[in-house]
mmCIF file of the N, C-alpha and C atoms, coordinates in Angstrom:
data_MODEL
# 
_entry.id   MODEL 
# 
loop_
_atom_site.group_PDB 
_atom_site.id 
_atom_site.type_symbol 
_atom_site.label_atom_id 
_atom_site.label_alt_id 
_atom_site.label_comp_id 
_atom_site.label_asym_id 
_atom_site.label_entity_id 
_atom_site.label_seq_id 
_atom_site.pdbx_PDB_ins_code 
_atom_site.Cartn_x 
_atom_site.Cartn_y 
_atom_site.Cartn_z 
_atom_site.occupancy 
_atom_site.B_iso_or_equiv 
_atom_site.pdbx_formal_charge 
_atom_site.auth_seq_id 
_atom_site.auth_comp_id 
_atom_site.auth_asym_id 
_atom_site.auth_atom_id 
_atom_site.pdbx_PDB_model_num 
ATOM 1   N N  . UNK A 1 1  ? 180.837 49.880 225.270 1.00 0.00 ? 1  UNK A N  1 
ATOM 2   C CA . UNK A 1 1  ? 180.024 49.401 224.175 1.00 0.00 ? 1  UNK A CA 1 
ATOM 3   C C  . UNK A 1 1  ? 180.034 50.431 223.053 1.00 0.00 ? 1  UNK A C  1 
ATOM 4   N N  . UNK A 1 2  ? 180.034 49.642 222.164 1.00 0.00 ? 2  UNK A N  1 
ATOM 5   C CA . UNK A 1 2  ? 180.442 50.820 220.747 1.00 0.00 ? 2  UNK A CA 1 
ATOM 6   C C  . UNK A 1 2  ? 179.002 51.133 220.212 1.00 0.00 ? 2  UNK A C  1 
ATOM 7   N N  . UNK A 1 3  ? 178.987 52.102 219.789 1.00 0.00 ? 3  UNK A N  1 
ATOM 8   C CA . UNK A 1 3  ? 177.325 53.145 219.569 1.00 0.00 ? 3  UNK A CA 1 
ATOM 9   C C  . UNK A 1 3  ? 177.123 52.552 217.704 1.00 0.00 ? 3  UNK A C  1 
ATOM 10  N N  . UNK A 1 4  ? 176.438 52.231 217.377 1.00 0.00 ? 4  UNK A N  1 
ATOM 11  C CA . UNK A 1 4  ? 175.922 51.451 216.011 1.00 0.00 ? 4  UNK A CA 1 
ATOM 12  C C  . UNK A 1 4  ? 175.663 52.917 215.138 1.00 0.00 ? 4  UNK A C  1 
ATOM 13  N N  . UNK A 1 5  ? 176.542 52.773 213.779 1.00 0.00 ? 5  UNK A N  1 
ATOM 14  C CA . UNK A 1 5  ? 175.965 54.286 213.082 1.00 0.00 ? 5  UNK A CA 1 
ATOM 15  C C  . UNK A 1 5  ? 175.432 53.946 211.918 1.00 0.00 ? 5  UNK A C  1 
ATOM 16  N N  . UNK A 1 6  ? 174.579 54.964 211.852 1.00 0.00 ? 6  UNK A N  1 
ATOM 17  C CA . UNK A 1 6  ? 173.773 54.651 210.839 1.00 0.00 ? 6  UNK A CA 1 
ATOM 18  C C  . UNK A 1 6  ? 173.733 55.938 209.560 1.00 0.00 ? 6  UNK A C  1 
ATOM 19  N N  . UNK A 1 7  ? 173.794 55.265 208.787 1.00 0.00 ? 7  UNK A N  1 
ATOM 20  C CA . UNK A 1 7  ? 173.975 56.548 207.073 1.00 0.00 ? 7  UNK A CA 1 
ATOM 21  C C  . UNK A 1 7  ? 172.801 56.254 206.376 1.00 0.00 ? 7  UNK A C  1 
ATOM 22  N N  . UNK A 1 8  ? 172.001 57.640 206.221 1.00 0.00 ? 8  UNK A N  1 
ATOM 23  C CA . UNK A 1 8  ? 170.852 57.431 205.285 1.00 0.00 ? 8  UNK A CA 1 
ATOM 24  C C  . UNK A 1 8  ? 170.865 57.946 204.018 1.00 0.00 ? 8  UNK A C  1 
ATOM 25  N N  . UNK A 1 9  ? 170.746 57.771 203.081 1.00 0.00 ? 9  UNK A N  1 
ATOM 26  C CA . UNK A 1 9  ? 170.577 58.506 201.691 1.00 0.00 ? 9  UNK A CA 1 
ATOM 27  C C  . UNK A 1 9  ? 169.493 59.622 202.016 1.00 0.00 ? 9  UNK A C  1 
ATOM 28  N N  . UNK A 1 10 ? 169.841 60.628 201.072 1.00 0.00 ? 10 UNK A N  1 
ATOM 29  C CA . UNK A 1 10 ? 168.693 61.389 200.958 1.00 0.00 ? 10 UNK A CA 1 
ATOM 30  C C  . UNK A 1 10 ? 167.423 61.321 201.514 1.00 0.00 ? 10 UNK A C  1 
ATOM 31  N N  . UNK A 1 11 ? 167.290 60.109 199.934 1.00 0.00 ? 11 UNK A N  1 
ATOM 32  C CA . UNK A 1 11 ? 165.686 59.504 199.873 1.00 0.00 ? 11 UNK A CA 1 
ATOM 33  C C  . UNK A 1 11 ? 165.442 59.153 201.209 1.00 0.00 ? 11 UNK A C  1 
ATOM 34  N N  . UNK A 1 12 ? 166.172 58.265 202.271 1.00 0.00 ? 12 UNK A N  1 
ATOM 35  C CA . UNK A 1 12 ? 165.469 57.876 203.482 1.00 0.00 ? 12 UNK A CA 1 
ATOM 36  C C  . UNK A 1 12 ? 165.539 58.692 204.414 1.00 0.00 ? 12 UNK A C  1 
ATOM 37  N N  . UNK A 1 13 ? 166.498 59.754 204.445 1.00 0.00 ? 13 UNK A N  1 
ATOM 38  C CA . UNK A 1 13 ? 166.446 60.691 205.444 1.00 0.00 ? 13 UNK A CA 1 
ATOM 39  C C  . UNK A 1 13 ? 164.844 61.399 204.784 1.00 0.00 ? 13 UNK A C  1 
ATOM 40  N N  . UNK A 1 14 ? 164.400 61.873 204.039 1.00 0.00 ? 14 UNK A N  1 
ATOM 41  C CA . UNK A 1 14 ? 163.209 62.296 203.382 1.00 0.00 ? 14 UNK A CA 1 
ATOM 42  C C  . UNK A 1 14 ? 162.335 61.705 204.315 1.00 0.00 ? 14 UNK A C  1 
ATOM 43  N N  . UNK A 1 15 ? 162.649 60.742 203.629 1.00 0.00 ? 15 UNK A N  1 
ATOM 44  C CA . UNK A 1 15 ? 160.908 59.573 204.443 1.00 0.00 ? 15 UNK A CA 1 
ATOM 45  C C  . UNK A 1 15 ? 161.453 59.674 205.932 1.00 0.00 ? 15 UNK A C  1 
ATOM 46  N N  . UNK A 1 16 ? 162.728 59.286 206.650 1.00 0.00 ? 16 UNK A N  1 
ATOM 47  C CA . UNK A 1 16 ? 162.129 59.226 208.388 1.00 0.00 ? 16 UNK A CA 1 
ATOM 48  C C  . UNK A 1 16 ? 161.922 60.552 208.718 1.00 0.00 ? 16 UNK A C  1 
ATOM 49  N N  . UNK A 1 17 ? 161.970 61.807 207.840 1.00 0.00 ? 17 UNK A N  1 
ATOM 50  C CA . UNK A 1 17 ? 161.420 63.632 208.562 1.00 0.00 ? 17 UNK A CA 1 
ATOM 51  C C  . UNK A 1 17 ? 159.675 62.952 208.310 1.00 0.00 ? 17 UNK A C  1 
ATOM 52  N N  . UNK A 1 18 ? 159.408 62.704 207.169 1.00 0.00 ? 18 UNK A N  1 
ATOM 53  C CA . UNK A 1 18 ? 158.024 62.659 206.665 1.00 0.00 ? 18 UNK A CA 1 
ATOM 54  C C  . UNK A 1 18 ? 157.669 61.866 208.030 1.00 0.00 ? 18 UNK A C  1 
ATOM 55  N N  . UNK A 1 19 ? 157.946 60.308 207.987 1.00 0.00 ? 19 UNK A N  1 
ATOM 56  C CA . UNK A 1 19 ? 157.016 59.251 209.107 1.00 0.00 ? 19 UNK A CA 1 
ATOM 57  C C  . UNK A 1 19 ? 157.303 60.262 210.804 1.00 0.00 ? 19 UNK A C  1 
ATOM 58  N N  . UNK A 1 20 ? 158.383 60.456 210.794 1.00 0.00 ? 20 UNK A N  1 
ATOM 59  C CA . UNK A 1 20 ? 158.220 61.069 212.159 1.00 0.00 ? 20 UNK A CA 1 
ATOM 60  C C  . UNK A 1 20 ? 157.354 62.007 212.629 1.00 0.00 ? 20 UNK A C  1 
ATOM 61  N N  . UNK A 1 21 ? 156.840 62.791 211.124 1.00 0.00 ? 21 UNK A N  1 
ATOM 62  C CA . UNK A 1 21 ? 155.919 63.736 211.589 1.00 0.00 ? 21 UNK A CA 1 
ATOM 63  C C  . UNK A 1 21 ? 154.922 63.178 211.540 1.00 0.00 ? 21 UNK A C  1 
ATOM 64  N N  . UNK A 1 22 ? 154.124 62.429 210.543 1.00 0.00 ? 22 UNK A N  1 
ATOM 65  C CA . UNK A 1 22 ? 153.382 61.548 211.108 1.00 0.00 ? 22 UNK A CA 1 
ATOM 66  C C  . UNK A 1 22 ? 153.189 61.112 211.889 1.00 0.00 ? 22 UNK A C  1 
ATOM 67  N N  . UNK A 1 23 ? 154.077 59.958 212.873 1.00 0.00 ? 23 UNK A N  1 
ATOM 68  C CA . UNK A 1 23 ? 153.982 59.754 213.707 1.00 0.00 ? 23 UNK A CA 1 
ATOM 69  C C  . UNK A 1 23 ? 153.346 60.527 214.988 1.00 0.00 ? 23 UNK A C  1 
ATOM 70  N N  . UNK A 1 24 ? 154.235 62.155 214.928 1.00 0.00 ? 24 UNK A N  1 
ATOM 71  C CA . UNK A 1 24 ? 153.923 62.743 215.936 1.00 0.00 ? 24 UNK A CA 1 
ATOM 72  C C  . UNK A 1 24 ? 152.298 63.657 215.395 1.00 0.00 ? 24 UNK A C  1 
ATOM 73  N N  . UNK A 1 25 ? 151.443 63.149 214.655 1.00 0.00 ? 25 UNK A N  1 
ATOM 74  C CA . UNK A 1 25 ? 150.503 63.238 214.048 1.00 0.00 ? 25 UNK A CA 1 
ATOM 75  C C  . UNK A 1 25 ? 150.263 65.158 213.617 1.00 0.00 ? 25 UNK A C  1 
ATOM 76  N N  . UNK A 1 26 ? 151.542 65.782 212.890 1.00 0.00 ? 26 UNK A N  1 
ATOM 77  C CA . UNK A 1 26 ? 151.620 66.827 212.478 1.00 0.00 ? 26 UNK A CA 1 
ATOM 78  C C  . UNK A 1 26 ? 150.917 66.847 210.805 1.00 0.00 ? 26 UNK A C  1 
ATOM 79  N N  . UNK A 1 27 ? 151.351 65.707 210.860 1.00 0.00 ? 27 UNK A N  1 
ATOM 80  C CA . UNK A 1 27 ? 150.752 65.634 208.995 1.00 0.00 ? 27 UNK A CA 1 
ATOM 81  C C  . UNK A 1 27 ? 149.269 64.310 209.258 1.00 0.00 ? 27 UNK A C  1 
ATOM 82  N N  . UNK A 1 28 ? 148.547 64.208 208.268 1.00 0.00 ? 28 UNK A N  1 
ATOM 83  C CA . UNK A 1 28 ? 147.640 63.194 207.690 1.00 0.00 ? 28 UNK A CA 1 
ATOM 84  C C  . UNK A 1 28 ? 148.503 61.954 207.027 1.00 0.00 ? 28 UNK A C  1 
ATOM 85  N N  . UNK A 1 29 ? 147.797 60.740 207.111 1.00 0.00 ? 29 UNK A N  1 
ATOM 86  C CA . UNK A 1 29 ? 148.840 60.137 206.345 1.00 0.00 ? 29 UNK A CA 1 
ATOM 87  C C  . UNK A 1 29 ? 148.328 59.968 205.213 1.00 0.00 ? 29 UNK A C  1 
ATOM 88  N N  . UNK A 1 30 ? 147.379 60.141 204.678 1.00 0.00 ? 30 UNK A N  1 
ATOM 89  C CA . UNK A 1 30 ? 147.088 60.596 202.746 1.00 0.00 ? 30 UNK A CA 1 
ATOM 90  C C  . UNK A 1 30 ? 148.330 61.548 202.498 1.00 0.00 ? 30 UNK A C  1 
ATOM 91  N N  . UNK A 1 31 ? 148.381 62.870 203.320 1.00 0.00 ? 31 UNK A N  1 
ATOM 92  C CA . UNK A 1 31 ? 149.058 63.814 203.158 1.00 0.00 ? 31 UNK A CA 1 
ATOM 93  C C  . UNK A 1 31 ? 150.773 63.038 202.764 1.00 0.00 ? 31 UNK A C  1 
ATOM 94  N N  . UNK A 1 32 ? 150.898 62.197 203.504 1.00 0.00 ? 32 UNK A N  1 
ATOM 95  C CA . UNK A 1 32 ? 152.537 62.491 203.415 1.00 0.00 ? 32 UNK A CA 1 
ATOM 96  C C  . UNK A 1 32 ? 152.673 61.183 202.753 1.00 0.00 ? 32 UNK A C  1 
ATOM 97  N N  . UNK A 1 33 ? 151.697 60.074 202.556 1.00 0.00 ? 33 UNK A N  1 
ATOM 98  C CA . UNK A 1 33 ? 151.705 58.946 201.390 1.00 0.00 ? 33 UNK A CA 1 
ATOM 99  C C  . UNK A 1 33 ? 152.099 59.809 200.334 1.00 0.00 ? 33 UNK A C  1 
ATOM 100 N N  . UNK A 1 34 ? 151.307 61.015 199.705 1.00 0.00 ? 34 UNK A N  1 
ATOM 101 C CA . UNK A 1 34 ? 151.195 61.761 198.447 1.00 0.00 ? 34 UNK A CA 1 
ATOM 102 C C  . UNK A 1 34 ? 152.714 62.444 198.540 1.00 0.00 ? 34 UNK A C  1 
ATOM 103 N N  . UNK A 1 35 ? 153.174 63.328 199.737 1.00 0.00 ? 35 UNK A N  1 
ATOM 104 C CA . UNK A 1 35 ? 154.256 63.508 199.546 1.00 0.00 ? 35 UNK A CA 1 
ATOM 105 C C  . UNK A 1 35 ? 155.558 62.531 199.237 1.00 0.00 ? 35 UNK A C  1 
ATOM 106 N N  . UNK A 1 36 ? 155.369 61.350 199.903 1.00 0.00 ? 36 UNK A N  1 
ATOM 107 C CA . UNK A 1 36 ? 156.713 60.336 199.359 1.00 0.00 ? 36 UNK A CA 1 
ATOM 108 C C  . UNK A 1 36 ? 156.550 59.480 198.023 1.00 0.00 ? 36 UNK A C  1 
ATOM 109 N N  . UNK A 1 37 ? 154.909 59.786 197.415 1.00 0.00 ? 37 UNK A N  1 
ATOM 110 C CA . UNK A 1 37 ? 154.810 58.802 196.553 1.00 0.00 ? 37 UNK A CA 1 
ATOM 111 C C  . UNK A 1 37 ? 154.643 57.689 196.855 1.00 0.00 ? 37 UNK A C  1 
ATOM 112 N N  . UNK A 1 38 ? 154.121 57.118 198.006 1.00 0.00 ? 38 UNK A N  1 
ATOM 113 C CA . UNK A 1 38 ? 153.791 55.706 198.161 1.00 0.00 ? 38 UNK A CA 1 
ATOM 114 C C  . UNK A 1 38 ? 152.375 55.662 198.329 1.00 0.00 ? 38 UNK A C  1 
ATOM 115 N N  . UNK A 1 39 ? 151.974 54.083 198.729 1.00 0.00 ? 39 UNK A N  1 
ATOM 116 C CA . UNK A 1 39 ? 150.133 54.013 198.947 1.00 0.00 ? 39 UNK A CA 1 
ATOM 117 C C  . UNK A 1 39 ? 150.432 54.048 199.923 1.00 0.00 ? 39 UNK A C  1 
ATOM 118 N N  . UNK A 1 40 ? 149.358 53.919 200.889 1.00 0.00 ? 40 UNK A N  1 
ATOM 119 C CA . UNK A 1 40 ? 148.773 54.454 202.138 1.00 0.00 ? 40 UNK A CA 1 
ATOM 120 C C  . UNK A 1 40 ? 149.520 52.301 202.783 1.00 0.00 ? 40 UNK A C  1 
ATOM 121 N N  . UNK A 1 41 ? 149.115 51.311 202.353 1.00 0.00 ? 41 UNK A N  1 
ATOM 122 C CA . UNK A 1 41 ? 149.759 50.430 202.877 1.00 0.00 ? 41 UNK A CA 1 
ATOM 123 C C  . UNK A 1 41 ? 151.368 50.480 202.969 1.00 0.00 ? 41 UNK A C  1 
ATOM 124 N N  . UNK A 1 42 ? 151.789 50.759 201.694 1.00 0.00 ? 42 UNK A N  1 
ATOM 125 C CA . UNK A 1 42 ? 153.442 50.869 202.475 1.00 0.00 ? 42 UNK A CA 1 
ATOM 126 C C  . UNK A 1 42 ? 153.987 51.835 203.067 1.00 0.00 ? 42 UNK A C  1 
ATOM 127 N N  . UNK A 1 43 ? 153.331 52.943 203.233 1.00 0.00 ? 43 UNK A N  1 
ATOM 128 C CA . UNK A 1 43 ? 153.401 53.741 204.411 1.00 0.00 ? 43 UNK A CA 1 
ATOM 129 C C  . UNK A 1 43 ? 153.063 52.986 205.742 1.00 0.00 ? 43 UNK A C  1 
ATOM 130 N N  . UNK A 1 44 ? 152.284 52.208 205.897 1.00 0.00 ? 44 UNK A N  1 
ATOM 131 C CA . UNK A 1 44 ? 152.003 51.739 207.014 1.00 0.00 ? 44 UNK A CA 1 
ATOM 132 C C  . UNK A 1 44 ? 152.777 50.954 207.837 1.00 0.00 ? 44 UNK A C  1 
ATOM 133 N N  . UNK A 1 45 ? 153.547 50.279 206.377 1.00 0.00 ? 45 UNK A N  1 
ATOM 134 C CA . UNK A 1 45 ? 154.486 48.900 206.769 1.00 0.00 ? 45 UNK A CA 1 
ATOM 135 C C  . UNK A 1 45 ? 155.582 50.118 207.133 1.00 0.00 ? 45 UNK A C  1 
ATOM 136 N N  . UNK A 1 46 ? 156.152 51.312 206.818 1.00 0.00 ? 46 UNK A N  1 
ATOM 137 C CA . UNK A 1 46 ? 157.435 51.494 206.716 1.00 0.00 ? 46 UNK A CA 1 
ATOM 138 C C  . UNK A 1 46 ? 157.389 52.432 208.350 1.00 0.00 ? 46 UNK A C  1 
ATOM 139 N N  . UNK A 1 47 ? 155.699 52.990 208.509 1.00 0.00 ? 47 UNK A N  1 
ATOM 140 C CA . UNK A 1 47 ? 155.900 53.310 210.308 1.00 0.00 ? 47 UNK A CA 1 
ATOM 141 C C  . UNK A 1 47 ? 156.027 52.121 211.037 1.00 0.00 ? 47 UNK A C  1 
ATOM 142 N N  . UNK A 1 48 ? 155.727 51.336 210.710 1.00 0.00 ? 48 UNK A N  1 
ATOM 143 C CA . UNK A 1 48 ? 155.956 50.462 211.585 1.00 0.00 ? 48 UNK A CA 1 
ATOM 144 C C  . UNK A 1 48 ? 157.241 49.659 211.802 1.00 0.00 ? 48 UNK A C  1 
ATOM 145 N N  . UNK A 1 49 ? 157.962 49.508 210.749 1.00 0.00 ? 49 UNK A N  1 
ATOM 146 C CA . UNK A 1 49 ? 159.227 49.870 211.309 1.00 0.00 ? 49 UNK A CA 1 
ATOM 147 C C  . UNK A 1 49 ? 160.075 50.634 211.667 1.00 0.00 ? 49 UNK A C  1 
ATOM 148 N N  . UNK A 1 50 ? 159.769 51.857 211.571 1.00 0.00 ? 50 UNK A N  1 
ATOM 149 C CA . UNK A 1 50 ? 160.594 53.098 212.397 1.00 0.00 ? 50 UNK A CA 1 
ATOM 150 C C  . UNK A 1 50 ? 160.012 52.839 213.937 1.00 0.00 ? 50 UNK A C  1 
ATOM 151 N N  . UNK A 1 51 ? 158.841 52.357 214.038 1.00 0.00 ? 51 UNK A N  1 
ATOM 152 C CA . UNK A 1 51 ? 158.321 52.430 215.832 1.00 0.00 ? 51 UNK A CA 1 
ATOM 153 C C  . UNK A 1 51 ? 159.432 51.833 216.290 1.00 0.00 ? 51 UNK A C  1 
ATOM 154 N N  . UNK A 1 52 ? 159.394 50.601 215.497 1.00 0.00 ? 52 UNK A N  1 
ATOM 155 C CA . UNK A 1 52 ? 160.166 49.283 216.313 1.00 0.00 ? 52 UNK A CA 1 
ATOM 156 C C  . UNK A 1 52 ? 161.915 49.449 215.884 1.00 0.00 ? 52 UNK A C  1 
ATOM 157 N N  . UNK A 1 53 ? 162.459 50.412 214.863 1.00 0.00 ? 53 UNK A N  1 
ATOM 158 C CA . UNK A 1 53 ? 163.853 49.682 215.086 1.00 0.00 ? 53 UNK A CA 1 
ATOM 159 C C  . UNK A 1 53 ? 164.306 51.450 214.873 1.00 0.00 ? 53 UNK A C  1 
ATOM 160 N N  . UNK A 1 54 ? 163.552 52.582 214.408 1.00 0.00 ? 54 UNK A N  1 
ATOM 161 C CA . UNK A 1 54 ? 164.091 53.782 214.243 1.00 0.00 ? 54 UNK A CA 1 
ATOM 162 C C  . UNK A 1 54 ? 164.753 54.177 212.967 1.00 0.00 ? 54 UNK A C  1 
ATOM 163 N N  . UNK A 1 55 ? 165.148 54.586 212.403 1.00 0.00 ? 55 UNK A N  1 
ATOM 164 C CA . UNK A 1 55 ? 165.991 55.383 211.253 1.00 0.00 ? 55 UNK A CA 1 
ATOM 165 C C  . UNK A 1 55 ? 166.484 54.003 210.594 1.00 0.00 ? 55 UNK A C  1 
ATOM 166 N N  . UNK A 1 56 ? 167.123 52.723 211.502 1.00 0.00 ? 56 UNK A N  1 
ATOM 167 C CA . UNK A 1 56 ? 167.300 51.869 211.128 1.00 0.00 ? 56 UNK A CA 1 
ATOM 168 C C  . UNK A 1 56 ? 166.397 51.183 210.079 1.00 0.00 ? 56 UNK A C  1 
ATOM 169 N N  . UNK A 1 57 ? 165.020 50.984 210.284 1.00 0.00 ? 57 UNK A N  1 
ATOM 170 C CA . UNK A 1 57 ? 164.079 50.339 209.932 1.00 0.00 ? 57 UNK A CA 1 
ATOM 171 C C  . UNK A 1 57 ? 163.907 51.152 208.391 1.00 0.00 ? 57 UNK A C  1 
ATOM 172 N N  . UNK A 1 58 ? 164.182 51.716 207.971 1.00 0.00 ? 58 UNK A N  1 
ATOM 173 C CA . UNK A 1 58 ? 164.384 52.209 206.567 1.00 0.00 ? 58 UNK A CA 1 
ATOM 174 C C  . UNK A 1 58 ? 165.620 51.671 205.715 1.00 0.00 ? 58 UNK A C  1 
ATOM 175 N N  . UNK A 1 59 ? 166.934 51.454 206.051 1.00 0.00 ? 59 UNK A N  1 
ATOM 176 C CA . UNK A 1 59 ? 167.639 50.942 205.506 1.00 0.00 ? 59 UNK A CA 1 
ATOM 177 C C  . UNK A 1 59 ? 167.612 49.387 204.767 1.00 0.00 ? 59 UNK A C  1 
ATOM 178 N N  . UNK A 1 60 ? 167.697 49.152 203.584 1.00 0.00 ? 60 UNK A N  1 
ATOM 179 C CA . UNK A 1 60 ? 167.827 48.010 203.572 1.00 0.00 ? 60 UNK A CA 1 
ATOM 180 C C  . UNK A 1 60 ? 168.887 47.077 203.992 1.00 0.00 ? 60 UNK A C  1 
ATOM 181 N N  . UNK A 1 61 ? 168.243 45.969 204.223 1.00 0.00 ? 61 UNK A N  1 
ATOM 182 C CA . UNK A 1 61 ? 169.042 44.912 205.337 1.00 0.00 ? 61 UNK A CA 1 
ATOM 183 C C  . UNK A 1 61 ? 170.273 44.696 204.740 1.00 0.00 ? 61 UNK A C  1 
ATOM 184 N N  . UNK A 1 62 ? 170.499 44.600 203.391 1.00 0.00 ? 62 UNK A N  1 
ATOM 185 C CA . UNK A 1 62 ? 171.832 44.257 202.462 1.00 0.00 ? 62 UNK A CA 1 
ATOM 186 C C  . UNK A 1 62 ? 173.126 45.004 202.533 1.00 0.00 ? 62 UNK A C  1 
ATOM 187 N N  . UNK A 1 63 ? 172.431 46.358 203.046 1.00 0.00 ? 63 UNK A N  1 
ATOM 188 C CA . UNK A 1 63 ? 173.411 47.626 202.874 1.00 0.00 ? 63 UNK A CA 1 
ATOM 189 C C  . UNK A 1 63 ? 174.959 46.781 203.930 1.00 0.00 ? 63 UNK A C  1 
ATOM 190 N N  . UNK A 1 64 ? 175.974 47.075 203.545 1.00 0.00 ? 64 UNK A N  1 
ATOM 191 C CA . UNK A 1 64 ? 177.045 46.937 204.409 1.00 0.00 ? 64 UNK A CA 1 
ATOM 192 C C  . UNK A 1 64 ? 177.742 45.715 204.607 1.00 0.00 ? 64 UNK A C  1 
ATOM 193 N N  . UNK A 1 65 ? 177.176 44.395 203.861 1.00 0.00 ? 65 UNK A N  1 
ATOM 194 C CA . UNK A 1 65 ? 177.088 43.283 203.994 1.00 0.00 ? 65 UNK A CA 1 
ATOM 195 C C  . UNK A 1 65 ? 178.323 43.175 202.647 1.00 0.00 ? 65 UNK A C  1 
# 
């Protein structure tokens, strides 16, 4: 089975260091909303797709198509 790769820009490699630390509750999430520049809801939406799909869940779906 062939291993799925994945390429992030900058910007999203940025944000999955930021949500992961979040996640692993090293930062606040005011704290790292303010660091990526987003509100506190699309921070919410964007951990929640790293739970469920990983590094993936940042890419947009269009990319590669």
């Amino acid at each position: 089975m062939e291993e799925e790769r994945i390429t992030l820009k900058p910007r999203e490699l940025k944000r999955y260091e930021v949500i992961k630390r979040l996640l692993r509750k090293e930062v606040r999430q005011e704290s790292a909303a303010a660091l990526l520049e987003l509100t506190s809801r699309q921070l919410r939406n964007l951990m929640g797709r790293v739970r469920e799909q990983g590094a993936k869940g940042l890419v947009h779906g269009n990319r590669g198509k």
